[in-house]
Structure formats: C-alpha cells, structure tokens
Wavefront OBJ file of the C-alpha trace (Angstrom):
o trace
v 58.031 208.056 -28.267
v 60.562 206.824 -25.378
v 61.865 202.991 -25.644
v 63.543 201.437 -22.929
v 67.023 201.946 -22.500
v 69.649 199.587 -24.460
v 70.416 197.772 -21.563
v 66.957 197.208 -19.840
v 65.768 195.900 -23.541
v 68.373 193.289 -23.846
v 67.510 192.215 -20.568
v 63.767 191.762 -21.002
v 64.730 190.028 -24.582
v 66.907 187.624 -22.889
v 64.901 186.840 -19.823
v 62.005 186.276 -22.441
v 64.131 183.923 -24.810
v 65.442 181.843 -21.440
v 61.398 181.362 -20.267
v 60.411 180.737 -23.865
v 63.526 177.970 -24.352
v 62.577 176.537 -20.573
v 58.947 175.873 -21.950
v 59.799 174.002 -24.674
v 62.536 172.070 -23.566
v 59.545 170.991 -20.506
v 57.802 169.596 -23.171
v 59.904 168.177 -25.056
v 59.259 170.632 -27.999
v 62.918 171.913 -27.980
v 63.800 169.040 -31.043
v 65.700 171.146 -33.872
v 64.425 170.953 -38.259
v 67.710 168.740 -39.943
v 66.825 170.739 -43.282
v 67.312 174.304 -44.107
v 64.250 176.348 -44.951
v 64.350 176.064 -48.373
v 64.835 172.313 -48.135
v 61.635 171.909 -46.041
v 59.356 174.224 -48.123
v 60.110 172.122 -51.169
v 59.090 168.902 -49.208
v 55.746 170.564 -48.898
v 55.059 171.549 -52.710
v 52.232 168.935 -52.453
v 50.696 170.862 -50.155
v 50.719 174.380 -52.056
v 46.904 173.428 -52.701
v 46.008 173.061 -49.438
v 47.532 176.156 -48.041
v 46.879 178.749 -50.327
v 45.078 181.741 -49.307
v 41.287 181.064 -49.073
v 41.500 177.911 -50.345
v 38.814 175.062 -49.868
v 40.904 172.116 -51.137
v 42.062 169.670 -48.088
v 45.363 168.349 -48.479
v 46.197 165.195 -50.436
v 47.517 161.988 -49.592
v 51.045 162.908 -51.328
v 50.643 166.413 -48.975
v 49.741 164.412 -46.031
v 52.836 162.461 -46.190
v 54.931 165.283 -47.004
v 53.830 166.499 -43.682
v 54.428 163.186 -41.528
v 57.794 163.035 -43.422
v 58.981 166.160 -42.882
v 57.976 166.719 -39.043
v 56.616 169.336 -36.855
v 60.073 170.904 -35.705
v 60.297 172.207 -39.339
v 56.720 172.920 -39.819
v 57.154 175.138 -37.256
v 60.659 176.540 -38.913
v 58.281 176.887 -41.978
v 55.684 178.335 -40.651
v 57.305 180.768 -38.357
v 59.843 182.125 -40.623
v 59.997 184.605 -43.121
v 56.096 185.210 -45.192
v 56.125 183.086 -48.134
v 54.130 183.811 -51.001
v 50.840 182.207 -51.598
v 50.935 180.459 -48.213
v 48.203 180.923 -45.771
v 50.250 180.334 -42.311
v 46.882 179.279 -40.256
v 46.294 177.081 -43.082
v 49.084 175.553 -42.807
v 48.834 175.119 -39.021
v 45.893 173.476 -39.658
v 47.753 171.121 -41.910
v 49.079 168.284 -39.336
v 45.465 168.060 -37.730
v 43.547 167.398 -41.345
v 46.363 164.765 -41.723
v 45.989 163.185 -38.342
v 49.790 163.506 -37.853
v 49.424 164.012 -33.847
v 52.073 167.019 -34.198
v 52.246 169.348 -30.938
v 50.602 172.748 -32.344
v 53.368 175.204 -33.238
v 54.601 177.699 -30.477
v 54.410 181.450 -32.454
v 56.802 183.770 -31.735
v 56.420 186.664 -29.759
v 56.734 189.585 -31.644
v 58.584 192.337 -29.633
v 57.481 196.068 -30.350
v 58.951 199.162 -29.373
v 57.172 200.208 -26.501
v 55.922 203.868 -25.511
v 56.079 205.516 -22.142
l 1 2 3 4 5 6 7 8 9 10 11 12 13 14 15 16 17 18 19 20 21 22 23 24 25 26 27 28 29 30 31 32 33 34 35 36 37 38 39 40 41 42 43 44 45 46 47 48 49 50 51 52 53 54 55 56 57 58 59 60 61 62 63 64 65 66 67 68 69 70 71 72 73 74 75 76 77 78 79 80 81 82 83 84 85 86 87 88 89 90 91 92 93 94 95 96 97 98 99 100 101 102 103 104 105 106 107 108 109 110 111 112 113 114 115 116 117
C-alpha cells in the first residue's frame, strides 16, 4: 500500500479544510458551540429517549427545548464528535426537524483515508 507523500497529504488536508471553512462561512454556518462537549451533551439528557438506537419514542417537550436552547452549532459539535454511547447520530440529526427548530442540517465531516496507488 503506497500513501501520498508527507508533503502532498498536508497539502490536500489543508486545501480541503480552507474549501470546507469557505462553505460555511458563505452560509453563515461558521457560528462556534459556547459550551464544551460535555456541557452540551448534558443539556440534551432529555433527549436520551429520543436518540437511542432503534428507538420509536419522539422527543419530548423538555427534549425539544433542550434542543432550541442549546443550538445547532453544538448539535453539530455533538453530533460530529467522538461516538457516544447509546446515541443514534442520524437520530439525533433528525432531532431539530421533529422539534421544528428550523436548524441548518449539520455539515459531516469528511473522513480522510489512506489512499492506495
């Protein structure tokens, strides 16, 4: 298995980070999460429900404004970061659309592999 060379990787990773940062700064997506990680997932404990893995229960009112409250820049944060347990990430995507919070749908991250020549 060949990967690219150390320099022509950092290149491609930066070149990909400045058009990925130019998009969301376009539309207004570029606002930053004022809590940590941990202090957002704990704002959504009425939501564990909701979001568990194959679950069938929508999300309550309490959930609902957890979610309005805490905003989509750290939805996103939350649901792009590390795996959390018991959370079903496209269930929670889905979370500011059963809540009719208007959010802009969360931009995923692109997930860089090594690549083989």
């Amino acid at each position: 298995m060949k990967v690219l060379g150390g320099g022509k990787t950092v290149a491609v990773v930066l070149v990909l980070t400045a058009v990925m940062a130019g998009g969301l700064v376009e539309k207004g997506e570029a606002q930053s999460c004022g809590s940590t990680f941990f202090s957002a997932l704990v704002q959504l404990i009425p939501c564990r429900a909701a979001v568990a893995p194959f679950s069938l229960i929508p999300p309550s009112d309490a959930c609902c404004t957890a979610i309005k409250t805490l905003g989509q820049p750290c939805l996103c944060v939350l649901v792009n970061g590390p795996p959390i347990s018991g959370v079903d990430r496209s269930m929670a995507m889905q979370l500011p659309m059963k809540c009719t919070a208007n959010f802009q749908p969360c931009i995923l991250p692109i997930r860089l592999t090594p690549l083989s020549l």
